[in-house]
C-alpha positions as CSV (number, residue, x, y, z in Angstrom):
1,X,-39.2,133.5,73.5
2,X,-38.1,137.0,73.0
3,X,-34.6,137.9,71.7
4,X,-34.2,139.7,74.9
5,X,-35.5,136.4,77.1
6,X,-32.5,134.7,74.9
7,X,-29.5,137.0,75.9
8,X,-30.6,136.8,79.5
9,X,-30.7,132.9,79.5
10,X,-27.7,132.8,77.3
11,X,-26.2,135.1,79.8
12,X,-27.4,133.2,82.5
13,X,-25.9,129.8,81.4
14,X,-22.9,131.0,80.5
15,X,-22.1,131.9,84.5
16,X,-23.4,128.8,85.2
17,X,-21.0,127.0,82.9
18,X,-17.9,129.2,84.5
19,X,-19.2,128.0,88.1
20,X,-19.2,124.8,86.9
21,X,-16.0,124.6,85.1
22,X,-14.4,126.4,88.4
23,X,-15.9,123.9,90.5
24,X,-15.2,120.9,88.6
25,X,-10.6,121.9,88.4
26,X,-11.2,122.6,92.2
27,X,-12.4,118.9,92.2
28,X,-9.7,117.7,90.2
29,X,-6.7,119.6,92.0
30,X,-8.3,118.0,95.6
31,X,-7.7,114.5,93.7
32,X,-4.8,115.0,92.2
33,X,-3.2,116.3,95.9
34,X,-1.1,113.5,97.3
35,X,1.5,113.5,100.4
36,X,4.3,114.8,98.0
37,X,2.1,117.5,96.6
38,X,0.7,119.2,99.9
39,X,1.2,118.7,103.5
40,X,-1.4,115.5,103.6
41,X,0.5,112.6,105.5
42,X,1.3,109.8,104.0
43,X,-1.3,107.9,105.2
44,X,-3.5,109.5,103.3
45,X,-2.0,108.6,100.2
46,X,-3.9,105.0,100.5
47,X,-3.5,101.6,99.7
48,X,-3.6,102.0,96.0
49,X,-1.0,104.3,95.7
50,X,0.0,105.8,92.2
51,X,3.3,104.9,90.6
52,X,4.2,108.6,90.5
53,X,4.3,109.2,94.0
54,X,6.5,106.0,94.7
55,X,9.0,107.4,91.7
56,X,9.0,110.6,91.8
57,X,10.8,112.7,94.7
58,X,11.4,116.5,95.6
59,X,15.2,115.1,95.7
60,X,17.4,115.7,92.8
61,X,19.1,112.9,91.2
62,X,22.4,112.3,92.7
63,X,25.9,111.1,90.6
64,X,26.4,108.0,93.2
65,X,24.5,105.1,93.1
66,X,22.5,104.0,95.1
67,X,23.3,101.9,98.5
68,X,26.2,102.0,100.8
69,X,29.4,104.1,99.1
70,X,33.1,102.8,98.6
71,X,35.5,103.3,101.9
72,X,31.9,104.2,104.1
73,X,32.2,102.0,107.8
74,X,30.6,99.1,108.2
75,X,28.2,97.9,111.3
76,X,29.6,94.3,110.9
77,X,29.7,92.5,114.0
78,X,33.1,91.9,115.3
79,X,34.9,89.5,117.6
80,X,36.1,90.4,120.9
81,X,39.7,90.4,122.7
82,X,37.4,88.9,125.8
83,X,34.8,87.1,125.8
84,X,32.9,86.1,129.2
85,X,32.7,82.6,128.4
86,X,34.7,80.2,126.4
87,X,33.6,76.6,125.8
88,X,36.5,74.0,124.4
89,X,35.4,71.5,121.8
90,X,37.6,68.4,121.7
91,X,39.7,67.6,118.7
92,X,39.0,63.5,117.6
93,X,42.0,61.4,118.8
94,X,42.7,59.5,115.6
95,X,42.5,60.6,112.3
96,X,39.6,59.3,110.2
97,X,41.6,58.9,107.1
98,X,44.6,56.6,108.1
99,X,43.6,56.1,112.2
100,X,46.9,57.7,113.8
101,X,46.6,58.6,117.3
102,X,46.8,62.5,117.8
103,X,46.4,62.3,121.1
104,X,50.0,63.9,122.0
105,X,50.3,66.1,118.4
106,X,50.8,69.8,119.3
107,X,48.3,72.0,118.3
108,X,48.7,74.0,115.2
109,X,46.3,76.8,115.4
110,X,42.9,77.8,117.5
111,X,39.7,78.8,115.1
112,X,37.9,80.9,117.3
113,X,34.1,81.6,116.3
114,X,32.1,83.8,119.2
115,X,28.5,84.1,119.2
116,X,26.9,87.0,121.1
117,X,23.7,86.4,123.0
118,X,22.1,88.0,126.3
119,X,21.2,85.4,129.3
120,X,18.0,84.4,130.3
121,X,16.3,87.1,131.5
122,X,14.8,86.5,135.0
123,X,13.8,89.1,137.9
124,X,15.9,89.0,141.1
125,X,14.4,89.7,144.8
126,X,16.4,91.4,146.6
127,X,15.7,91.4,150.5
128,X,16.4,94.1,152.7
129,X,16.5,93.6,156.6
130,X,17.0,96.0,159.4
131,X,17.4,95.2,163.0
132,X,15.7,96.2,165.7
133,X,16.9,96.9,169.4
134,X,15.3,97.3,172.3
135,X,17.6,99.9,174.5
136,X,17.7,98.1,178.2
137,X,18.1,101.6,179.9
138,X,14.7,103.7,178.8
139,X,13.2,101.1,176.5
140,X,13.1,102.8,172.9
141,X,12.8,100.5,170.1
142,X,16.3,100.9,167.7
143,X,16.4,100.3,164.3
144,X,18.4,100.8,161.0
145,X,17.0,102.5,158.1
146,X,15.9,101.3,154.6
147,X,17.7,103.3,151.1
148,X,15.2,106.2,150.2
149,X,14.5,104.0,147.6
150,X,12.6,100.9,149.5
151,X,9.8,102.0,151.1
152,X,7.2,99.6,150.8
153,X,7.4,95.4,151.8
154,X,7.1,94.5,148.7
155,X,7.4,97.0,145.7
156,X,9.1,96.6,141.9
157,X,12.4,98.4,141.4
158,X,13.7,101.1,139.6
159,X,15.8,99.1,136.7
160,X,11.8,97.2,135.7
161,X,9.9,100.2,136.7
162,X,12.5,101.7,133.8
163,X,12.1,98.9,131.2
164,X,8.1,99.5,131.7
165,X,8.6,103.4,130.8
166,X,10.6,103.2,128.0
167,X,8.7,100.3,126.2
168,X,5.9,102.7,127.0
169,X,6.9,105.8,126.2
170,X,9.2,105.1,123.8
171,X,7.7,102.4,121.7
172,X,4.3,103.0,122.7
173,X,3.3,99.5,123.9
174,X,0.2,100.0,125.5
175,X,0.0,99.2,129.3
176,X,-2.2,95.9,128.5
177,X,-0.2,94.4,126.0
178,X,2.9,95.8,127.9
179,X,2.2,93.6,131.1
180,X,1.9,90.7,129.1
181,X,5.4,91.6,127.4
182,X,6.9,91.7,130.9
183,X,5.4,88.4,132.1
184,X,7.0,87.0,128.6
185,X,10.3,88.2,129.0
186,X,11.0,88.0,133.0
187,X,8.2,86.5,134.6
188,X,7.2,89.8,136.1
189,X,3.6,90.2,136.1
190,X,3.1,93.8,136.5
191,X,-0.3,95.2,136.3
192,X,-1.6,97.6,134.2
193,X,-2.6,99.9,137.0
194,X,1.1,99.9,138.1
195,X,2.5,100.7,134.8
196,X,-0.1,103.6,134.3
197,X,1.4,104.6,138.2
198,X,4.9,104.9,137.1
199,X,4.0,107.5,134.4
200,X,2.7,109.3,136.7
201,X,6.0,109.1,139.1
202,X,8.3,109.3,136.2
203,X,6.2,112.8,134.8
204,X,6.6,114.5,138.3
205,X,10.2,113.4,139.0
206,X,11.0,114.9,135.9
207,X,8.5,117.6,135.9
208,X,11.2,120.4,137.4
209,X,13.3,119.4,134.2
210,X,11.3,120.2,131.3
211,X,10.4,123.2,132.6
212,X,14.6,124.5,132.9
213,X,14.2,122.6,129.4
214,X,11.6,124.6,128.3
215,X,13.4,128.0,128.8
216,X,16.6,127.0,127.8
217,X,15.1,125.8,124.4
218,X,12.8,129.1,124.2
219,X,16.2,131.3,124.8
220,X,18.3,129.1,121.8
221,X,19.6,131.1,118.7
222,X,17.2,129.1,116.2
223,X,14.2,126.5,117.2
224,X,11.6,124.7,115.2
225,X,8.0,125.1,116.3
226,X,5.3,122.9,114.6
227,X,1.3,121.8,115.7
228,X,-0.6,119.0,115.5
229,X,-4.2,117.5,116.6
230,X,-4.2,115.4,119.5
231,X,-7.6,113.3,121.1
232,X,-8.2,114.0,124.3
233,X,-11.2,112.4,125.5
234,X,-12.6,112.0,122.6
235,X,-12.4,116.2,121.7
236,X,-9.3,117.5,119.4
237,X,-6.9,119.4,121.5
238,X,-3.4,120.2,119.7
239,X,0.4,119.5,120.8
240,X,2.9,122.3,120.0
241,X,6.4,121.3,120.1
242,X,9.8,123.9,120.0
243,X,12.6,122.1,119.6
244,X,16.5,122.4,118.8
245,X,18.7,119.5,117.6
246,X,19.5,119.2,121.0
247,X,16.2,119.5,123.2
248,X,12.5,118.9,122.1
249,X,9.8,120.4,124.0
250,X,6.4,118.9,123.7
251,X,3.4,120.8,125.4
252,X,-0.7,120.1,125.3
253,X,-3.3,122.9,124.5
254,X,-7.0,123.1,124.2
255,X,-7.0,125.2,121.4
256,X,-4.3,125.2,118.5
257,X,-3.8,129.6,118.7
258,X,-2.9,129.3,122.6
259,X,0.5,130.3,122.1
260,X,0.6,132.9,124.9
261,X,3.6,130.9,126.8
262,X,5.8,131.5,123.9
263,X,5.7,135.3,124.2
264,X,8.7,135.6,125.9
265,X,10.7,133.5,122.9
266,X,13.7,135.0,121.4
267,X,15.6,134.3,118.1
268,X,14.9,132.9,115.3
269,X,11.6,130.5,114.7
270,X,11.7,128.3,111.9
271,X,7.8,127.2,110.9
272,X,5.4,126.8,108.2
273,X,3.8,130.0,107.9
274,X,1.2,129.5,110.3
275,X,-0.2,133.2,111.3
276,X,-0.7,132.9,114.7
277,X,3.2,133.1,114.7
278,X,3.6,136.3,113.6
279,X,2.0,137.5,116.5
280,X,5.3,136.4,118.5
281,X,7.2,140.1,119.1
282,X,10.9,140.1,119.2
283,X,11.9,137.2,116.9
284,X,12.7,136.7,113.3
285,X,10.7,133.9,111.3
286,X,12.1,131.7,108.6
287,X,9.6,129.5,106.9
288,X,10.3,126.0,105.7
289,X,10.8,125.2,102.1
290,X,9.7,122.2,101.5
291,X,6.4,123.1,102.2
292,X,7.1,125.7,99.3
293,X,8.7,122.9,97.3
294,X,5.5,120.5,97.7
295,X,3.2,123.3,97.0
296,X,5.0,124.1,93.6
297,X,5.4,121.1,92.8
298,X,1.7,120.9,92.8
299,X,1.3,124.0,90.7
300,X,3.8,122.3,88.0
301,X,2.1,119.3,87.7
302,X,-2.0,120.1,88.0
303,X,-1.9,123.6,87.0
304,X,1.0,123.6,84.6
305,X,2.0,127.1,85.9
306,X,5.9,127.0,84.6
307,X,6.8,129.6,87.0
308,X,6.2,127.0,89.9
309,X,9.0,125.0,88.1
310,X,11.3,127.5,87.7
311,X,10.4,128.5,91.2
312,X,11.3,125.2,92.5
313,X,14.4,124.8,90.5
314,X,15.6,127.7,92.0
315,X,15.1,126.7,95.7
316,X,16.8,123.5,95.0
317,X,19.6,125.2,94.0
318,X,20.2,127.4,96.7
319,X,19.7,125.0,99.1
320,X,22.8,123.2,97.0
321,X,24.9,126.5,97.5
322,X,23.4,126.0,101.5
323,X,25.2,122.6,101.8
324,X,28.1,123.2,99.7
325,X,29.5,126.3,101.5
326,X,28.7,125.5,105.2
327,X,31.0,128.6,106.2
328,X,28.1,131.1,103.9
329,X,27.5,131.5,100.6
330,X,29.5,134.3,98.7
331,X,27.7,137.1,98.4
332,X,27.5,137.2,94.6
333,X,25.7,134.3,94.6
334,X,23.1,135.6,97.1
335,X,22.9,138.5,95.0
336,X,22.1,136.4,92.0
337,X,19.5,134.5,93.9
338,X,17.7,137.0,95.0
339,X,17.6,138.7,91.5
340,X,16.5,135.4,89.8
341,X,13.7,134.9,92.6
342,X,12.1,138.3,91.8
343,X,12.3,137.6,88.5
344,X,10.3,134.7,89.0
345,X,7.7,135.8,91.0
346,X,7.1,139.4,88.2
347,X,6.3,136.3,85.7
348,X,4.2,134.3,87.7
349,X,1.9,137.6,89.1
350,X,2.1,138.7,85.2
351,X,1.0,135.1,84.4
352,X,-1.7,135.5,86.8
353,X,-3.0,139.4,85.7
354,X,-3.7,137.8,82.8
355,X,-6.3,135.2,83.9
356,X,-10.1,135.3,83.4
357,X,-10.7,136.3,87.3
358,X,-13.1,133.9,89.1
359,X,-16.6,133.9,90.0
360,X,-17.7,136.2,93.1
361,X,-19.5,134.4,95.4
362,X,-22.5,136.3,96.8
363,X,-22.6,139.9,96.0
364,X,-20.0,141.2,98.9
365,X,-16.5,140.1,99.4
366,X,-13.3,140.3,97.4
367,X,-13.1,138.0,94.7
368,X,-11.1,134.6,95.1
369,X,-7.7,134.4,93.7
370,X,-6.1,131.0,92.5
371,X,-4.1,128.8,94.5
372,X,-0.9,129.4,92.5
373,X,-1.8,133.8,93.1
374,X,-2.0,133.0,96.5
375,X,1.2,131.0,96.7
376,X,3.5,134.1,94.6
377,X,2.4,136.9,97.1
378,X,3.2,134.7,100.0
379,X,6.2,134.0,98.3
380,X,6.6,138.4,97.4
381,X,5.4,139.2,100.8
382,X,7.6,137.0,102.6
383,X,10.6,137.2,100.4
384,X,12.9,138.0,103.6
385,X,11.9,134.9,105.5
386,X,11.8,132.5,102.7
387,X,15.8,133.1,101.8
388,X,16.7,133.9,105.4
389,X,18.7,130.2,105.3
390,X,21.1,132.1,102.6
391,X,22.3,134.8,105.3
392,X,21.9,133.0,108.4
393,X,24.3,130.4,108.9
394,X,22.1,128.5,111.9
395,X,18.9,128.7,110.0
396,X,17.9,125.6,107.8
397,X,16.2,124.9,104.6
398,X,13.2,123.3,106.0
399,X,11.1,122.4,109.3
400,X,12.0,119.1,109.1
401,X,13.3,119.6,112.9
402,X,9.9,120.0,114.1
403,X,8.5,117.2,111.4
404,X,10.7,114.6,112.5
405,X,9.8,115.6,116.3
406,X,6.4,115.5,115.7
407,X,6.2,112.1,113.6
408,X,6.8,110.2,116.7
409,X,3.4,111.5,118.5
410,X,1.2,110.8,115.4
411,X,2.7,107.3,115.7
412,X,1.6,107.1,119.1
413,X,-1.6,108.2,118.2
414,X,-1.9,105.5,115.3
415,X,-1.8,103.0,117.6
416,X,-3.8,104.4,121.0
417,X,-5.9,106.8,119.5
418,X,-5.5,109.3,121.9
419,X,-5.6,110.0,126.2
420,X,-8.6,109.6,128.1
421,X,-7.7,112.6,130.2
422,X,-5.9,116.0,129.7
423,X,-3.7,115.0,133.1
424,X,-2.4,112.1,131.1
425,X,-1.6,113.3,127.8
426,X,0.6,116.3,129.6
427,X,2.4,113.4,131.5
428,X,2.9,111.6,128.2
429,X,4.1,114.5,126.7
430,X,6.4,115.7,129.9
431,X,8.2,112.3,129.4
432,X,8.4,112.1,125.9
433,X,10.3,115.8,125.6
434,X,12.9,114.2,129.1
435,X,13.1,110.8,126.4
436,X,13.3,113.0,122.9
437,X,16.2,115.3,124.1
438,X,17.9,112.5,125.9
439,X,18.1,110.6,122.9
440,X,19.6,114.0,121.1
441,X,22.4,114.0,123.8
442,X,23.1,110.5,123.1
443,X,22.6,109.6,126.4
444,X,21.6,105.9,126.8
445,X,17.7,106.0,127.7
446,X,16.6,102.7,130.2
447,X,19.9,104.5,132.5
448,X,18.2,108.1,132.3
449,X,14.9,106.6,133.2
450,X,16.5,104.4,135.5
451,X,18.4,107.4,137.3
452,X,15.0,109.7,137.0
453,X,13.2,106.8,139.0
454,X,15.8,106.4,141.5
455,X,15.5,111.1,141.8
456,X,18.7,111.3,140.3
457,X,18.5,113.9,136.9
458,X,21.8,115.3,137.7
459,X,23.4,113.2,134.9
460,X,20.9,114.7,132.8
461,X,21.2,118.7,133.8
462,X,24.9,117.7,133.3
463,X,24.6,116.5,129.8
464,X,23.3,119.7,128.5
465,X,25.6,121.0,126.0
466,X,24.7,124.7,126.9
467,X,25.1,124.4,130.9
């Protein structure tokens, strides 16, 4: 072999290695990823989950312990001043000890002990009769009329048509198990095919609703807007929810960048840097820190980038300074922020200058930058929406809004799977935004349902704290 043939090989192996060596800390970062690390769920932490992710937290440590805090109120159950049933318990006429009578001894004091419980549950038939006349003049048949509410001989009522939505819809019982829940607890033996029927009446009763709900959320000062998958007859489609902390607004799409009925938002949209977004005119983005926080954290522990740390040190902080002075941070301390943060980011893209740059693959193409590169010119780029919580007063820290909106669907998922048609899952999701911003208005759900059954959703209209 030539001395020539032995540079080239040399040369050759040496790339080879570099591929390798690229390919094989890409291998090890996908590993070391966890649900505290990146945006992966939870879930797919798995069973055999490491003691690092159970210990450690994106949450400082706080100076009180742990558990409930001196002077904080209790749930404990109470007595009442009136009970709806009192049962007497007879006092022995002698004593045991020397066998007096007691039968005519005053009584010195009552000890009361109450013991709340619900009655047997049971389902009630109500019959409802109208007469009919015969007029003796010209004949016609007379007759009173039914409520708007009875119209069939035998049908369920509103109050179980209620209890069979919001175990539903709320708790995500599936219809089969559901009937047999019913039969369990009143006897009622309600089909599956009936229960699937009262989705459908409850999603167009309260069809009219979520669509004022829609634009009332998509006109509020601030709103969280988030995207997950979602089956749909066995093909991934994608929910989008925009919510507030007082409305949630749950819509289905084919595809996850049909975001064309959100043109017409206004304010400020709080997300996690999804592009698509940006292509929303008239509206100011912020973008949620703890997926900044996670990523970091990532960097600081797999890459052992320091910036990352001081990065997330600083975040942390501020969003300290964001809880501690709900009327706005001074603005000396925003001006030090912002000065530390670009600090920060010159020594992580100096850090990063620095670095042997990776392989190009193929012969066209810019060359790939790290993950941690990637990360400080989002974080340069997008400097005005990452700190717009310090200037903005309604603008949070995070998503977590839209997260905690969201969690509830993938639950329902977990357990179902998904919707055998698209008609279905935009019923499932019409009912679940009514259910998700009732529950924000502290409105007691079973009576909204109820009411919503029965065409009543003025209560609801009249809850909204914006009308």
């Amino acid at each position: 072999m030539s001395p020539e043939e032995k540079d080239q090989k040399i040369e050759r192996l040496e790339q080879e290695n570099k591929a390798l060596r690229e390919r094989i800390a890409e291998l090890e970062r996908s590993l070391g990823l966890d649900s505290k690390t990146s945006s992966k769920p939870p879930a797919s932490d798995g069973l055999k989950k490491s003691s690092k992710i159970r210990i450690k937290s994106l949450r400082e440590k706080g100076k009180r312990p742990s558990g409930g805090q001196i002077g904080h109120p209790g749930q404990t159950l109470e007595q009442v001043l009136k009970p709806e049933k009192i049962v007497e318990h007879p006092t022995p006429c002698s004593c045991p000890g020397c066998g007096c009578d007691i039968g005519v001894v005053g009584v010195k004091k009552i000890i009361k002990r109450q013991v709340f419980d619900i009655p047997a549950p049971r389902i009630i038939v109500t019959e409802h009769r109208v007469a009919v006349k015969e007029c003796p003049k010209c004949k016609v048949l007379l007759q009173g009329s039914f409520p708007e509410s009875v119209t069939a001989p035998v049908q369920y009522g509103a109050r179980i048509r209620a209890v069979a939505a919001y175990l539903n819809h709320q708790h995500f019982i599936p219809e089969d198990r559901l009937s047999e829940v019913l039969l369990d607890l009143f006897g009622c033996q309600m089909t599956p095919g009936t229960i699937a029927n009262t989705t459908k009446t409850l999603a167009k009763i309260i069809e009219p609703v979520v669509i004022e709900m829609a634009s009332e959320v998509k006109a509020s000062p601030v709103k969280h807007l988030d995207e997950t998958g979602l089956r749909i007859g066995g093909k991934t489609n994608w929910l989008h929810v925009v919510s507030t902390q007082t409305e949630t607004w749950y819509r289905v799409a084919p595809k996850r960048k049909d975001i064309e009925v959100l043109d017409d938002i206004k304010g400020v949209v709080v997300h996690d840097h999804w592009k698509p977004y940006y292509q929303l005119l008239g509206v100011n983005h912020a973008l949620c820190n703890a997926h900044h926080l996670r990523e970091l954290k990532a960097l600081e522990e797999i890459e052992q980038e320091s910036w990352a740390k001081s990065m997330k040190k600083l975040l942390l902080l501020a969003c300290n300074y964001k809880h501690r002075y709900p009327q706005g941070i001074p603005e000396n301390i925003i001006a030090r922020i912002n000065q530390l943060y670009e600090r920060i980011i010159k020594r992580g893209l100096d850090f990063h200058f620095c670095q042997i740059p990776l392989n190009l693959k193929g012969n066209r193409g810019r060359v790939k930058r790290r993950i941690g590169h990637n990360l400080l010119l989002r974080l340069q780029n997008y400097v005005d929406d990452v700190l717009l919580f310090l200037t903005e007063l309604d603008v949070p820290f995070t998503n977590n809004q839209a997260e905690r909106d969201l969690r509830m669907m993938k639950c329902k998922q977990k357990i179902s799977g998904g919707f055998r048609s698209f008609d279905f899952a935009v019923s499932f999701v019409n009912i679940r935004s009514f259910l998700s911003t009732a529950s924000k208005r502290n409105l007691n759900l079973l009576e909204v349902i109820t009411d919503a059954l029965l065409g009543n959703v003025s209560v609801f209209l009249s809850s909204n704290p914006t009308s």
